[in-house]
C-alpha positions in Angstrom: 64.9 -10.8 -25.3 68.2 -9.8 -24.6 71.3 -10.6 -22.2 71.6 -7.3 -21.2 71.5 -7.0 -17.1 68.8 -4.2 -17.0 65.7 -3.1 -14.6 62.0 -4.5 -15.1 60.4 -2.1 -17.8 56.8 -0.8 -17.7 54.7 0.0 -20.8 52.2 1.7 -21.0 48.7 0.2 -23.3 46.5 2.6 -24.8 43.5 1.4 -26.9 42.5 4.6 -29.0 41.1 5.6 -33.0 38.8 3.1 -32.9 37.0 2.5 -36.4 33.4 1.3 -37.5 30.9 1.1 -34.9 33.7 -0.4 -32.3 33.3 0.8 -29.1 36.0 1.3 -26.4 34.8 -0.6 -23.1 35.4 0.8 -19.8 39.0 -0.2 -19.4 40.9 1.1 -22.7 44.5 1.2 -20.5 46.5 -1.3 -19.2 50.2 -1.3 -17.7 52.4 -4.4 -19.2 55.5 -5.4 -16.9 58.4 -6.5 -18.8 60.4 -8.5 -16.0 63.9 -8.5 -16.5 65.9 -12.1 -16.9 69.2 -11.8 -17.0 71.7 -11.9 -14.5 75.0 -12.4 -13.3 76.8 -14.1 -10.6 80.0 -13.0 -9.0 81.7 -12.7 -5.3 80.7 -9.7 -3.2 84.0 -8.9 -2.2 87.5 -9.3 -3.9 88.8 -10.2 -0.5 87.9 -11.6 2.8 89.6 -12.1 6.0 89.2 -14.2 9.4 91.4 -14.8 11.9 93.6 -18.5 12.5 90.9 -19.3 15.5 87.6 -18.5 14.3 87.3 -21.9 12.6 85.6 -20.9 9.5 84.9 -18.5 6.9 82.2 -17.6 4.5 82.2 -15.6 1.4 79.4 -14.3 -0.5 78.3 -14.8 -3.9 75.9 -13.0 -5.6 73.5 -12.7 -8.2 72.8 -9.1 -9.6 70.0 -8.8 -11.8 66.6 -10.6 -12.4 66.0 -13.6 -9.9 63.3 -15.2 -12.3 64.8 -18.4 -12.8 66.9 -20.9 -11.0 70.6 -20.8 -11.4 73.6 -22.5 -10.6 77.8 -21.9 -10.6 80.4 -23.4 -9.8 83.2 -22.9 -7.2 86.8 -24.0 -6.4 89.3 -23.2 -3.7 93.2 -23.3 -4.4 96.4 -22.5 -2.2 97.9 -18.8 -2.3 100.1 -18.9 0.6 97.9 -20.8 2.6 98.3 -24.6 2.2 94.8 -27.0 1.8 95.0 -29.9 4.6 97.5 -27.5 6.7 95.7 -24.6 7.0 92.0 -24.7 5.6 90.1 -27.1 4.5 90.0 -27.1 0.3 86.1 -26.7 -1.2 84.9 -27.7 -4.1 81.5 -27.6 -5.7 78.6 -26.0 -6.9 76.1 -22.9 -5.2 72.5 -23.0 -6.7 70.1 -20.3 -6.6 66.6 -21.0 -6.4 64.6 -18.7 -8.9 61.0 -17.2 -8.7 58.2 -19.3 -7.7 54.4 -19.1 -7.0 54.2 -20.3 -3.1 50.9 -21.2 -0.8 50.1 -17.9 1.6 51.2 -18.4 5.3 47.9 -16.5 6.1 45.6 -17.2 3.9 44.7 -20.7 2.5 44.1 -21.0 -1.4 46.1 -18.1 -2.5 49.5 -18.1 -4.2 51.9 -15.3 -3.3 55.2 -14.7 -5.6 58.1 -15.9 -3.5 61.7 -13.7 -5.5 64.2 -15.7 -6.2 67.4 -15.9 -4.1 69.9 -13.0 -4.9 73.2 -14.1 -2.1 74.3 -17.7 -1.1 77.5 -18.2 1.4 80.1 -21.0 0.8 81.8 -22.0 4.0 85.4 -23.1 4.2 86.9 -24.6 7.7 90.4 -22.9 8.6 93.0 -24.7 10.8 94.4 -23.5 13.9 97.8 -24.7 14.3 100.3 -23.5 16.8 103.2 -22.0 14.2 103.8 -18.5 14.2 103.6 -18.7 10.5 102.1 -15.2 9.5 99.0 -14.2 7.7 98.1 -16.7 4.6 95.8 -16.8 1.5 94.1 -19.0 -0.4 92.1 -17.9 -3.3 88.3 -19.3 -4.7 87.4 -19.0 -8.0 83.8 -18.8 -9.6 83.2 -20.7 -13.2 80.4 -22.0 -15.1 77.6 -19.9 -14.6 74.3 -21.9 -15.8 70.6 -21.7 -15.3 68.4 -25.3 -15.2 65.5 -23.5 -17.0 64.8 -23.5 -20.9 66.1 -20.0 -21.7 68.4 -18.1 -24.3 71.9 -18.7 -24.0 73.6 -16.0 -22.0 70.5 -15.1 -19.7 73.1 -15.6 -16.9 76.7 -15.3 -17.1 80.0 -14.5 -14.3 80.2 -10.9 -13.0 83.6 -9.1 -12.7 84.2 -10.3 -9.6 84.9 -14.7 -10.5 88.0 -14.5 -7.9 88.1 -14.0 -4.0 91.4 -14.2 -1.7 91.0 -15.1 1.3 93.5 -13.9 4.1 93.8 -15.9 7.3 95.5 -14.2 10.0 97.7 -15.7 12.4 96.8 -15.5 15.9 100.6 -16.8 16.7 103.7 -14.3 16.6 106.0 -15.2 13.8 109.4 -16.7 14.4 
């Protein structure tokens, strides 16, 4: 294991030079998936914008890499030039991905189908509309404290580049 964000790897099994009076049976190949754990969670965008009357906005994290297990990080809003209670709404808290998981078939009862794990989760943030012609404003989210809720090696998931998002509301009033 590693906490290296790489592909799934295939290997390739070959049963050969057997010895004695061993015999190879009919199947002497085999393919062995090694699935790929790691990840890392960041933003999808260093900025977003949405104008004064829309009423909300989402941005995008997401999760690069394997989606085997379940994971979680935490996010935080904080004023730019765009002031919490005046013109969004602040947000605090924490987005959880759910990771790979053996589900019931729709169409067939008694068999299991592997469901992926989620790879993009939206956090929502209400803007105000006021009347001021007050001119486009930003406030900024940050990403910390990437963590999984499974047993695995420290490091399996860990913050991307991209931990901080600004987002720019634009007035829909002319300034002055």
């Amino acid at each position: 294991n590693n906490t290296l964000v790489d592909s799934n790897r295939l290997v390739a099994l070959y049963l050969t030079n057997v010895v004695g009076s061993a015999m190879l049976g009919t199947q002497s190949t085999a393919g062995l998936l090694i699935v790929d754990d790691d990840c890392y969670l960041q933003f999808s965008a260093a900025n977003y914008s949405v104008d004064e009357y829309a009423r909300t906005v989402e941005v995008t994290v997401q999760r690069v890499g394997g989606t085997v297990h379940p994971v979680q990080v935490d996010f935080a809003s904080s004023n730019l030039t765009a002031i919490a209670g005046k013109d969004y709404v602040a947000g605090r808290g924490t987005v959880s991905f759910t990771g790979e998981a053996y589900v019931p078939a729709t169409n067939n009862p008694g068999v299991l189908v592997l469901r992926p794990g989620e790879a993009s989760r939206s956090i929502e943030f209400r803007v105000l509309d006021d009347v001021l012609g007050e001119g486009n404003e930003d406030f900024l989210v940050t990403l910390s404290k990437a963590r999984t809720t499974a047993s695995v090696p420290l490091g399996t998931v860990t913050l991307g580049a991209q931990t901080n998002t600004v987002v720019t509301i634009l007035d829909n009033e002319t300034p002055g």
